[in-house]
C-alpha positions in Angstrom: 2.4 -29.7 -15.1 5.5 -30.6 -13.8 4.4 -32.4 -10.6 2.2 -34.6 -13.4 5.3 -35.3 -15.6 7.5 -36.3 -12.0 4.5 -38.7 -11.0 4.3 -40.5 -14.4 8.3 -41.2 -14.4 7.7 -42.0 -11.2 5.5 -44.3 -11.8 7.0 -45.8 -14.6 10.4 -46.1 -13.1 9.0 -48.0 -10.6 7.2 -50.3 -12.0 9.5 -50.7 -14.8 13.0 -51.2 -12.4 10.7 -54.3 -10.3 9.7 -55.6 -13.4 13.0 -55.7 -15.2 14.8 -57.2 -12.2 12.3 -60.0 -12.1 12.7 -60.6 -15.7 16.6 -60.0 -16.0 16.8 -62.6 -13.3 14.8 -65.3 -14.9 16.5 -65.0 -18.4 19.6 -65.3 -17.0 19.0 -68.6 -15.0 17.0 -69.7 -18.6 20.4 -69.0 -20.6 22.7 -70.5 -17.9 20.2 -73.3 -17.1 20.4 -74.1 -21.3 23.9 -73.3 -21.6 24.9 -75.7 -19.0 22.5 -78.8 -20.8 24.1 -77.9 -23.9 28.1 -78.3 -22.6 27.6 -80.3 -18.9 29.3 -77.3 -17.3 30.8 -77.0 -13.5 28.8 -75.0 -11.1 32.3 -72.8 -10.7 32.2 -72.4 -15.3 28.2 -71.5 -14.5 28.9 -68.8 -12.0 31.9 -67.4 -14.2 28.8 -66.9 -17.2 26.6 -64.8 -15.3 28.5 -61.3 -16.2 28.4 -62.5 -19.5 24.8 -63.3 -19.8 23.7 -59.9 -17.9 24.0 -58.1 -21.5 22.0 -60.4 -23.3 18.9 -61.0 -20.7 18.9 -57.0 -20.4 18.4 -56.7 -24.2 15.5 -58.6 -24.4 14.0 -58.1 -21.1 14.0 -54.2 -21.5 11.2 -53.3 -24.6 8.8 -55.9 -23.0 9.3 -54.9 -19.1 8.7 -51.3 -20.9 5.8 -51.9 -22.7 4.5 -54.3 -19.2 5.3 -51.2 -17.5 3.3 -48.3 -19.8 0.5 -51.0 -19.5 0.3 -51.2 -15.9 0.7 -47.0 -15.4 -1.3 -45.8 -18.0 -4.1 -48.6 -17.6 -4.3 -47.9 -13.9 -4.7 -43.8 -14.4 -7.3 -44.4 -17.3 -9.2 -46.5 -15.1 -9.3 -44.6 -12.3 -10.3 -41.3 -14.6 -6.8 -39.2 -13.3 -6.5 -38.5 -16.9 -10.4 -37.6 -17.3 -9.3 -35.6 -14.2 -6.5 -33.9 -16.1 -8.6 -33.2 -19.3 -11.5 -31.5 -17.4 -8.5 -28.9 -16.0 -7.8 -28.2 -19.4 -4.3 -30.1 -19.5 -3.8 -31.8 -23.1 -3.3 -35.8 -22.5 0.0 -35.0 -24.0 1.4 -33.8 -20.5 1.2 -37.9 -19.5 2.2 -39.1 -22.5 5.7 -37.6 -23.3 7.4 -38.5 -20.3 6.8 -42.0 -21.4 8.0 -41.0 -25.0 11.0 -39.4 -23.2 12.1 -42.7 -21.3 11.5 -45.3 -24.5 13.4 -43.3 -26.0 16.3 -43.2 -23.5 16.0 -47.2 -22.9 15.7 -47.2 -26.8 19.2 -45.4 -26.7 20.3 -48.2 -23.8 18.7 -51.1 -25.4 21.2 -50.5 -28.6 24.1 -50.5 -26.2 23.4 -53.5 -24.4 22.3 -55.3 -28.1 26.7 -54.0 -28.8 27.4 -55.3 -25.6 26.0 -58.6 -25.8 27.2 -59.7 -29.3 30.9 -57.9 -28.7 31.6 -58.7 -25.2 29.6 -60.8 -23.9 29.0 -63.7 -26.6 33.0 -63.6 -27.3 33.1 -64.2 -23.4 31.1 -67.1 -23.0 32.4 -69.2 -26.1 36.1 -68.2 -23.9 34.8 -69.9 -20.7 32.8 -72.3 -22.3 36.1 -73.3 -24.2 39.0 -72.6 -21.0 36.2 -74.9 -18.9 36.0 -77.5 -21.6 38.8 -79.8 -19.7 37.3 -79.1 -16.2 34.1 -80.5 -17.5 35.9 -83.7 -19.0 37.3 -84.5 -15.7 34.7 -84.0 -14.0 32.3 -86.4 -16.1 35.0 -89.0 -16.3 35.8 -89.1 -12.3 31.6 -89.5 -12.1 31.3 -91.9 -14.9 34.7 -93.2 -16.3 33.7 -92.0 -19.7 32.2 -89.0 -21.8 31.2 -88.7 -25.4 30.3 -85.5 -27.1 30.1 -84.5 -30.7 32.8 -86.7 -32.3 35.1 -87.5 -29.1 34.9 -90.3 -27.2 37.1 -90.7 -24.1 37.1 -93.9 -21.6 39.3 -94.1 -18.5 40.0 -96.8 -16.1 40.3 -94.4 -13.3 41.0 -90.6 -12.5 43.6 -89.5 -10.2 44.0 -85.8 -9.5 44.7 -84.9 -13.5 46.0 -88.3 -14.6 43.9 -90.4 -16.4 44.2 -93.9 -15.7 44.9 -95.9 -19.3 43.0 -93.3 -21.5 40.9 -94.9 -24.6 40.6 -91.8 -26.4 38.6 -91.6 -29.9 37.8 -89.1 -32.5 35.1 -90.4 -35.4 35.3 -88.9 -39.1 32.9 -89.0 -41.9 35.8 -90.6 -43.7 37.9 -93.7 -42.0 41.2 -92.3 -43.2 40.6 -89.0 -41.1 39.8 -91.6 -37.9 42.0 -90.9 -34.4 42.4 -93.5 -31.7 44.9 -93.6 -29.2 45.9 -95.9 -26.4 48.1 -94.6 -23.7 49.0 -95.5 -19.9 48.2 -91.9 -18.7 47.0 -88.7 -20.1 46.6 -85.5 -18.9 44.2 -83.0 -20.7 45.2 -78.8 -21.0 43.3 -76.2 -23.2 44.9 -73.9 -25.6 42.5 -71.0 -26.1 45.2 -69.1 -28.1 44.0 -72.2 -31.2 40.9 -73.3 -29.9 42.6 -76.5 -28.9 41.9 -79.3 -26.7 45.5 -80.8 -25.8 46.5 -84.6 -24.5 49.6 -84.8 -23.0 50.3 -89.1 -22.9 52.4 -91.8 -21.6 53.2 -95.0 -22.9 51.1 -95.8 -25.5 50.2 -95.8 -29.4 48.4 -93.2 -31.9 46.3 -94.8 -34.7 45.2 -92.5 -38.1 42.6 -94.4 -40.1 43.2 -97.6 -40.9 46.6 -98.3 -41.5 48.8 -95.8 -39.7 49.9 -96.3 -36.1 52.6 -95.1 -33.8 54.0 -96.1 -31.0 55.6 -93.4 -28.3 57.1 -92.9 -24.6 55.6 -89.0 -24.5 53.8 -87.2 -27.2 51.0 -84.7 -27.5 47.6 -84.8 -29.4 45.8 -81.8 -30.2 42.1 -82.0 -31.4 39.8 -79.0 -32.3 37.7 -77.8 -29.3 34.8 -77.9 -31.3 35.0 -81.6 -31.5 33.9 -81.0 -27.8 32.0 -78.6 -27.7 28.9 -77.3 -29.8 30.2 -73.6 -30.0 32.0 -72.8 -33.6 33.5 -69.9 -32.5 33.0 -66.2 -31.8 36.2 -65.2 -32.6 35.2 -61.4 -33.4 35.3 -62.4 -37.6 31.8 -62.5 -38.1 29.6 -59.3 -38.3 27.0 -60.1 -35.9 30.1 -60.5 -33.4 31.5 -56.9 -34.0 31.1 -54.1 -32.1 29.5 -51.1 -33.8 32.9 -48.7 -33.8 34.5 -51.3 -36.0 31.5 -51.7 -38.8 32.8 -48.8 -40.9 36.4 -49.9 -40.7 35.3 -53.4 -41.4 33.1 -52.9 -44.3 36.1 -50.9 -45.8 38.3 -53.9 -45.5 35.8 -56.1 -47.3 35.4 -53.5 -50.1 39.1 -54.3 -50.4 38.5 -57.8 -50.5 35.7 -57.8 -52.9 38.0 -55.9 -55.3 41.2 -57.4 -55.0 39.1 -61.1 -55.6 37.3 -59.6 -58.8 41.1 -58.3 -59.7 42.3 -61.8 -59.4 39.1 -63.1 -61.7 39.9 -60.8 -64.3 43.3 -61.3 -64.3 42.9 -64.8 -64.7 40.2 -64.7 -67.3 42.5 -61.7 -69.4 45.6 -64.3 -69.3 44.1 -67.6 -70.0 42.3 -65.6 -73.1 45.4 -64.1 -74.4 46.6 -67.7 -74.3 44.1 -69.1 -75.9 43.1 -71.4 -72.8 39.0 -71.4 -73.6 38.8 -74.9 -71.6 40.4 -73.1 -68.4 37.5 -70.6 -68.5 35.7 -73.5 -67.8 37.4 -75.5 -65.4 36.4 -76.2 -61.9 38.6 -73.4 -60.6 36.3 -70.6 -61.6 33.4 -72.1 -59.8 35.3 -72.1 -56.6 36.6 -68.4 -57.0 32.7 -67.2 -58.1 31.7 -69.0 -54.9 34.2 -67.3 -52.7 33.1 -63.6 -54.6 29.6 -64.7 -53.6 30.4 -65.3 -50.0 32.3 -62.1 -49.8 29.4 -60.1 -51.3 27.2 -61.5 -48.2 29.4 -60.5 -46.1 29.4 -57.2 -47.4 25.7 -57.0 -47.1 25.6 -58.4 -43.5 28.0 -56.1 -42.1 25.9 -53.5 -43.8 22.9 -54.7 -42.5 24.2 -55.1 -38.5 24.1 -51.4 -37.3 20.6 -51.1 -39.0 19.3 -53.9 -37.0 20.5 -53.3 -33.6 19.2 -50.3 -33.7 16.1 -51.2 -34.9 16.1 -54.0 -32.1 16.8 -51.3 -29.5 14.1 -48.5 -31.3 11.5 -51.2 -30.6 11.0 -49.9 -26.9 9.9 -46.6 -28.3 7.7 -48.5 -31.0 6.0 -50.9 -28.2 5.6 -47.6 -26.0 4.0 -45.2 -28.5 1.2 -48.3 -29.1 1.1 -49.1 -25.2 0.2 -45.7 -24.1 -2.6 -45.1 -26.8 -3.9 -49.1 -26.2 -3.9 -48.5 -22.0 -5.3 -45.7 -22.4 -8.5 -46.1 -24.6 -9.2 -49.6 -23.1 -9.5 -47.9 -19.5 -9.2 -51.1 -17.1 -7.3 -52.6 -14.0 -6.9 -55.9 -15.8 -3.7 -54.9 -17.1 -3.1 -58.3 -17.9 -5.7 -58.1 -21.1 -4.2 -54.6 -21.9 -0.8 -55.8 -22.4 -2.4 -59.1 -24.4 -3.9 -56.4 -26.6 -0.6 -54.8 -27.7 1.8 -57.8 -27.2 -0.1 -60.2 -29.7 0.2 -57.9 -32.2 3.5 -56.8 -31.9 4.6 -61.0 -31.7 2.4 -61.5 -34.5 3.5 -58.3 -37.0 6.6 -56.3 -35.5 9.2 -59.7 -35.2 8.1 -60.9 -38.6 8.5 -57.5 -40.7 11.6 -57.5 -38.4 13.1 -60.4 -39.8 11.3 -60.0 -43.3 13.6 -56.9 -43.1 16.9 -58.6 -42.3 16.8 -61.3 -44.4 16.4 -59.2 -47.3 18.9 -56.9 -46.3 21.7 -59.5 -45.6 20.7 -61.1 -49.0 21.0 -58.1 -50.9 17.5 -58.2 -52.1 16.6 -54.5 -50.1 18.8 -52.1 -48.5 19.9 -51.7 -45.1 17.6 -49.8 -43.7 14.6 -51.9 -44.5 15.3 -53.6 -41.1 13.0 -50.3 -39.9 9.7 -51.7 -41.7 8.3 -52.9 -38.5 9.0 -49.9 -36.4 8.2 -47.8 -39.2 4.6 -49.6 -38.9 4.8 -49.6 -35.0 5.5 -46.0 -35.3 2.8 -44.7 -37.7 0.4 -46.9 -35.6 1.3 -45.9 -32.0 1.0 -41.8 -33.9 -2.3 -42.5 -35.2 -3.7 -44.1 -31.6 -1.8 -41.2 -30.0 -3.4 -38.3 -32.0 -6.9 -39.9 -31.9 -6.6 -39.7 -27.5 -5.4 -36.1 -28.0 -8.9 -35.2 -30.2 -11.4 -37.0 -28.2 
């Protein structure tokens, strides 16, 4: 039994390491093919992305190569009547089965690291390039075309020399006129702080108009703009949950425990002094709708930071949940086509697993349900794929 189990991870691991490659590959040219439309990066900022994007391609790609995989194995021994062969010896069809068990569950386990790796290290990584690269690409459009225009920054050169620009015409729009930037210089040169996510003009000779009404005139002065005025990232600064890495969730739902009491502290304080005063209009002012609003958003974050660990690693459980079903499916249907096969139990999961998935986390992160109700859809895979499994084992 042994030599059974070694040729079924064998085959698996096989098929499953060709597949994976092939797959990895293409998402990663799909997420730096979109990333690049989206921010009209270098080639040199594109090639700097890849170890960033590895994490991300390799959390998707791995339950679906898996489940392509189980298809592919256990359709092609079904079809073939090895595991007819193997009942008629009196082997239990649990020999085959478990050592594809055995590996979802170790890719499960790797699938939840990667799903970590990808939101903590490599996300925070490629909003850091994107922004450092963020002057390259300006120059770069502006020596090409002699202007660029993204988001609410325009900027319109006469001519680019090395890292001068040639009497700038630099603009940032506003919803509001008074909030308006344009500036007029000789020469500019453009620098990125990362440190505040700031896109810095260094100018010559020239003059600075806010809104309307203001303007200045200078010899040398610095603008700084927001980078997000040129790019369409808003950050991944580490302060939202779905940026965090798992060994800081406990420590950081803690510190918003502390925040949700030291805000309902301030809201009773308030309401405790402005009664002893007598101060029943206060109770109603303004004020107190922009404190309960700020309570409110801390709750949510509360239940999102909550709801995180749940959900990656109910994302990375899913390769044991697409296995289970995979096996039993491959095995009853008993054909080469393993392109059907893996219809059969793809559909269904695209149709029932992703939506109870994100039935799940909506509620959680809302409050409505707990944590853990990010499991309903591998709690269904997983009753499903036992109840396939157990009916192979009787007949």
């Amino acid at each position: 039994m042994s030599r059974i189990t070694r040729y079924v991870v064998w085959e698996l691991l096989k098929t499953f390491t060709v597949t994976l490659t092939v797959m990895t590959v293409m998402m990663v040219m799909v997420f730096l093919i979109q990333e690049a439309m989206r921010e009209n990066l270098t080639p040199e900022t594109i090639l700097e992305l890849i170890p960033f994007t590895i994490p991300t391609a390799l959390s998707f790609a791995i339950p679906g190569t898996i489940l392509f995989a189980t298809c592919i194995v256990y359709g092609r021994m079904s079809a073939t009547n090895e595991i007819v062969a193997i009942k008629s010896m009196g082997i239990s069809p649990s020999v085959i089965i478990w050592p594809g068990l055995f590996l979802a569950v170790l890719l499960s386990l790797v699938t939840v690291y990667m799903n970590d790796i990808s939101v903590a290290w490599g996300r925070v990584g490629i909003y850091r390039v994107v922004l450092q690269s963020s002057a390259k690409t300006i120059y770069s459009v502006l020596n090409a075309q002699g202007s660029f225009s993204k988001g609410n920054m325009t900027i319109v050169v006469d001519d680019v020399q090395g890292e001068n620009l040639i009497h700038p015409h630099i603009e940032r729009s506003s919803v509001t006129p008074a909030d308006r930037l344009r500036v007029h210089a000789e020469m500019a040169r453009i620098s990125v702080d990362p440190d505040e996510n700031k896109l810095v003009f260094e100018l010559q000779n020239g003059r600075i108009e806010y809104g309307e009404e203001i303007m200045i005139t200078f010899d040398h002065d610095f603008v700084q703009v927001p980078l997000h005025d040129v790019t369409k990232r808003r950050g991944a600064d580490g302060t939202s949950p779905s940026n965090l890495p798992l060994r800081r969730m406990a420590t950081e739902s803690v510190l918003q425990d502390q925040r949700i009491a030291n805000t309902r502290r301030e809201l009773a304080v308030r309401a405790a002094t402005q009664l002893l005063g007598g101060n029943m209009i206060g109770l109603s002012h303004p004020v107190w709708l922009s404190k309960a609003n700020t309570l409110r958003k801390e709750i949510e974050r509360k239940h999102r930071i909550q709801t995180e660990p749940w959900r990656r690693w109910a994302n990375g459980f899913s390769c044991l949940c697409f296995v289970m079903v995979g096996v039993a499916v491959s095995i009853r249907f008993q054909r080469f086509d393993f392109w059907s096969v893996f219809a059969v139990c793809f559909v269904p999961i695209l149709i029932a697993y992703y939506p109870l998935l994100m039935f799940g986390v909506n509620k959680a992160k809302s409050g409505a349900y707990p944590p853990y109700s990010v499991w309903i859809g591998n709690v269904v895979m997983f009753v499903i794929g036992i109840w396939l499994i157990r009916k192979i084992e009787r007949h």
